[in-house]
C-alpha positions as CSV (number, residue, x, y, z in Angstrom):
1,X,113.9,101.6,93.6
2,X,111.6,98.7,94.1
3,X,112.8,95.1,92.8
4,X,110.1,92.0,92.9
5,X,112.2,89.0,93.9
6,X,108.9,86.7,93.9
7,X,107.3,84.7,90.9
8,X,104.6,86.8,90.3
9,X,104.0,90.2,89.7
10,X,102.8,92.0,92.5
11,X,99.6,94.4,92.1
12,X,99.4,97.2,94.1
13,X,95.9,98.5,95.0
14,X,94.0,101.6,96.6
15,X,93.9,101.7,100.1
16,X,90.0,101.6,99.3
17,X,89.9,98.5,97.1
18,X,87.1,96.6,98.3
19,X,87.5,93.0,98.2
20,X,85.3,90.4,96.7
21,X,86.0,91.8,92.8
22,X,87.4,89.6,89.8
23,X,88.0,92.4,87.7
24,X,91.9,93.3,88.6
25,X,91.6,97.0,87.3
26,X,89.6,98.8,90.0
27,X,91.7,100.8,92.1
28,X,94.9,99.0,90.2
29,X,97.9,101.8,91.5
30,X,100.7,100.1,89.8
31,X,102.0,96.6,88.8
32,X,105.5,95.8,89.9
33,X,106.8,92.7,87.8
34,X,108.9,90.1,88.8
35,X,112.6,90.2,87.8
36,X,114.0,87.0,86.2
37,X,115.4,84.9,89.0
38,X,113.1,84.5,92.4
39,X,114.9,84.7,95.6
40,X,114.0,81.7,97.8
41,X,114.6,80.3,101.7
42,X,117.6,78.2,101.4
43,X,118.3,75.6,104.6
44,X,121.0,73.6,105.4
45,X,120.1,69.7,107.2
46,X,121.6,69.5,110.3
47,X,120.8,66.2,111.7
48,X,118.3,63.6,111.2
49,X,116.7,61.3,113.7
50,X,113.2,59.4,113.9
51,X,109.9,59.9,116.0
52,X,107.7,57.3,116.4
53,X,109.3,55.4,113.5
54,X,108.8,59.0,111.2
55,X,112.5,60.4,109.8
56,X,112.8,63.7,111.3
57,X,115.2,66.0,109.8
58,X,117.0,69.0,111.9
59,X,116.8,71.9,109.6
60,X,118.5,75.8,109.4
61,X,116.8,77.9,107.9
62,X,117.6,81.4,107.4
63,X,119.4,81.4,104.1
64,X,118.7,83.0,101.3
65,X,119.0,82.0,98.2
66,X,119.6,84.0,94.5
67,X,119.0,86.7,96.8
68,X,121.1,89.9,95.9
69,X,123.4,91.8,98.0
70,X,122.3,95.1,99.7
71,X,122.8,98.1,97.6
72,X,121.9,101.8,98.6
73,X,118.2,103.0,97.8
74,X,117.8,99.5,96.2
75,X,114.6,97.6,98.6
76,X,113.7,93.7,97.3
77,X,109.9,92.5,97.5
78,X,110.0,88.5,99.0
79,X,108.3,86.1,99.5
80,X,106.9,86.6,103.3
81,X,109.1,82.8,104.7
82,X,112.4,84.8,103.2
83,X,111.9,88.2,104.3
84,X,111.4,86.8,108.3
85,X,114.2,84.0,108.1
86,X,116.5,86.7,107.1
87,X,114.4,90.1,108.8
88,X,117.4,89.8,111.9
89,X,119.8,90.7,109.1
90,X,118.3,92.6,106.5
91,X,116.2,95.7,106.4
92,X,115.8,96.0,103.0
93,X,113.3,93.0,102.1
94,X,109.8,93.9,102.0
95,X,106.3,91.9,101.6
96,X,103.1,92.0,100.0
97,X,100.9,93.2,102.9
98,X,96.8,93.9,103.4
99,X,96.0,91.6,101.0
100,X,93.0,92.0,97.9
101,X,91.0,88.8,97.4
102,X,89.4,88.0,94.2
103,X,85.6,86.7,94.8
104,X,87.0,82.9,96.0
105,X,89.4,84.3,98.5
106,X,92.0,84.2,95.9
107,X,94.9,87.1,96.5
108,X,95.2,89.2,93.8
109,X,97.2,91.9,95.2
110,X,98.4,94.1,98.5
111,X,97.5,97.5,99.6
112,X,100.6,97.9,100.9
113,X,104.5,96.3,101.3
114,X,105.8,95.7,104.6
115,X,109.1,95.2,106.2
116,X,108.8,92.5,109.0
117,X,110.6,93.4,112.1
């Protein structure tokens, strides 16, 4: 199973969906919708100092938040800064790749998921 922990739906097309199109429906595979509450990349200030006069904050990222815990044959779609802050610790987060543009460059969809490594 195949949850979408992102704000959007996420639109899966045919490997052979040209891009450039506004219509959404050519070579439209399958819409995954989001489910209610969007993980997000949590971080946790360090320290804090100032460059050139500029407050400069220290920040960990790497932390997820309203993510789920693993569960067996369960994979999550993220958003692309979550899945690689947490990709060292979790193999089951997945990402839009090989993205479909609408006619102004827009992303409509993704060929494919990904897991980032």
């Amino acid at each position: 199973m195949i949850l979408n922990l992102t704000p959007h739906p996420i639109r899966l097309y045919a490997d052979d969906r040209p891009d450039g199109i506004d219509d959404l429906d050519p070579g439209l595979l399958r819409i995954i919708s989001p489910e209610q509450t969007p993980a997000r990349l949590g971080m946790v200030p360090l320290t804090s100092e100032h460059r050139d006069g500029i407050p400069v904050e220290l920040v960990e990222y790497g932390h997820a938040q309203d993510l789920p815990p693993r569960m067996y044959g369960v994979s999550y779609i993220v958003s692309l800064p979550v899945a690689l802050g947490l990709a060292a610790k979790r193999d089951d987060l997945l990402v839009p790749y090989r993205e479909v543009r609408n006619s102004t460059g827009t992303v409509i969809g993704c060929r494919q998921l990904a897991q980032p490594a």
